[in-house]
C-alpha positions in Angstrom: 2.4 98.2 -19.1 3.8 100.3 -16.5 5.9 99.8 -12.9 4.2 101.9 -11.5 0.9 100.2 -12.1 2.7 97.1 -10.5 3.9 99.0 -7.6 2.9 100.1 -5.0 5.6 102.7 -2.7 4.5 100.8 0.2 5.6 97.9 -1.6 9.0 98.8 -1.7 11.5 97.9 1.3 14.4 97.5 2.8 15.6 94.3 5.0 18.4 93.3 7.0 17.3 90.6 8.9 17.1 87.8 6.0 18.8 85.0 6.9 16.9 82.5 4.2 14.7 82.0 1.3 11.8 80.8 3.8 12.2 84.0 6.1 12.5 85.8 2.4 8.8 84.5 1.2 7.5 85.0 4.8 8.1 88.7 4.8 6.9 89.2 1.0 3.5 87.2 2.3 3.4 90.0 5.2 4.3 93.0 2.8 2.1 91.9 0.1 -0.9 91.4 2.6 -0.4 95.0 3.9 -0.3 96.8 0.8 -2.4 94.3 -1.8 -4.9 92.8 1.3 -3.7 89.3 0.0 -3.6 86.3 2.3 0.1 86.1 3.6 -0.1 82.5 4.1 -1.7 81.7 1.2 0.9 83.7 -0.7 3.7 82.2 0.8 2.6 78.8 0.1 2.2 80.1 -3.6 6.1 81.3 -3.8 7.1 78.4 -2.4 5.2 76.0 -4.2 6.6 77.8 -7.6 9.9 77.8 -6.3 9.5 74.2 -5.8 9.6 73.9 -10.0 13.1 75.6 -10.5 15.0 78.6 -8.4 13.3 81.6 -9.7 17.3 83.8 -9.1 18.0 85.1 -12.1 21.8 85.8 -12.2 23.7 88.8 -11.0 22.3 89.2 -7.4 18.7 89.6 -8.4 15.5 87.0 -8.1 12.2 87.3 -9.2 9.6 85.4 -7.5 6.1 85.1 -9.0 2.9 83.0 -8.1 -0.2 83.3 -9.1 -3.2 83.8 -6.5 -6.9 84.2 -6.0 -8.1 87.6 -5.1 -6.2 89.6 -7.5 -7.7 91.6 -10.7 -4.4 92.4 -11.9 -0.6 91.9 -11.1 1.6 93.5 -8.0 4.7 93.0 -7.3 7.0 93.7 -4.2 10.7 94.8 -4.3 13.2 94.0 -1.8 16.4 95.4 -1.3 18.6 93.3 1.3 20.9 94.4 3.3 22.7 91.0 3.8 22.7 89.2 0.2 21.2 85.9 0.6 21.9 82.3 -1.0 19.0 81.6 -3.6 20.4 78.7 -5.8 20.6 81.8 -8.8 21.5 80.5 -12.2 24.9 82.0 -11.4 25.4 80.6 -7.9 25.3 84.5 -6.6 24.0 85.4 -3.5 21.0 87.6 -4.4 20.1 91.4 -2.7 17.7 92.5 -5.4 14.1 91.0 -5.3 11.3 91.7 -7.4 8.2 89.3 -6.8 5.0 89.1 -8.7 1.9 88.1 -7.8 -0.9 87.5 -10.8 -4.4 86.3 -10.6 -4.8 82.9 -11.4 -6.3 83.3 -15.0 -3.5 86.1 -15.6 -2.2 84.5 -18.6 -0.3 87.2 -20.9 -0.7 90.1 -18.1 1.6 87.7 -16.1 3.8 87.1 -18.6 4.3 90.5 -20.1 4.5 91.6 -16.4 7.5 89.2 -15.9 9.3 90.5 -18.8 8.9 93.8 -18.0 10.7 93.4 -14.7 12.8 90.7 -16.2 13.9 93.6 -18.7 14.0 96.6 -15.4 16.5 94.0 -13.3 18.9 93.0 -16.1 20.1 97.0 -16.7 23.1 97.0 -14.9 22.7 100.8 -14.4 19.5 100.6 -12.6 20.3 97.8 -10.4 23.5 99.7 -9.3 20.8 102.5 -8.8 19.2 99.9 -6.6 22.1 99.1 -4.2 23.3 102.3 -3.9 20.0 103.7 -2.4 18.8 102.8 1.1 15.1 104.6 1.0 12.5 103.1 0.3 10.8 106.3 -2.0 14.3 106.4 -4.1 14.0 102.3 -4.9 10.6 103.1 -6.3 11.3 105.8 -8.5 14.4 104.4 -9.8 12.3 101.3 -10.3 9.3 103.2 -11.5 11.5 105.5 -13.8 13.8 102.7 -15.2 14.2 101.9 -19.5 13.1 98.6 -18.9 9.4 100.0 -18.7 8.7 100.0 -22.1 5.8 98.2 -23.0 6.2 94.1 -23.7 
């Protein structure tokens, strides 16, 4: 499995106008239904409804947001770089600026989970998330996503 499979460039963006997890899931519903065709409502209602189970920040200003949806053949994801780092109720009580959701089909099983610990893998090297914050373009966050160690396979 690769990032690039996962991600689309249009996927990839930069926000400063985040001001809370709900505005968060709202504009990862709009950029997943312009570049995946998935139901933005529906997929916010999905995020939220998985964050519901336990805060999906996984330390060291990065969260990883996943749901699983109907409509999909394989997993997407969406990276967000935010301007403004936002509280998330992380593991670590950080504010987070690094997001990297998920989206599976519902059946997804092992592609989901080999998916998440992919990214899981990409977001914990330090040296690619400082990679992260230092760019502002949308074409750099992809390749340094797309390019990143963490891509070996699960």
């Amino acid at each position: 499995m690769d990032l690039s499979r996962l991600l689309k460039p249009g996927a990839v963006k930069v926000l400063s106008n985040v001001t809370s997890k709900k505005r968060l899931f709202q504009d990862l519903g709009d950029i997943a239904a312009l570049t995946y065709g998935l139901n933005a409502s529906e997929t916010v209602d999905a995020l939220q409804e998985r964050e519901s189970l336990g805060p999906t920040g996984v330390g060291h200003g990065v969260a990883l947001p996943h749901a699983r949806l109907d409509g999909l053949d394989h997993v997407v994801g969406v990276f967000l770089r935010l301007d403004k780092p936002l509280d998330f109720d992380a593991v670590d009580r950080l504010p987070v600026d690094l997001v990297f959701a998920l989206f599976a089909p519902k059946d997804s099983g092992v592609e989901h989970l080999k998916a998440l610990a992919l990214v899981s893998r990409t977001m914990r090297d330090s040296e690619t998330c400082e990679k992260l914050r230092a760019n502002t373009d949308p074409a750099a966050l992809h390749a340094v996503l797309t390019e990143a160690k963490g891509r070996q396979a699960a």
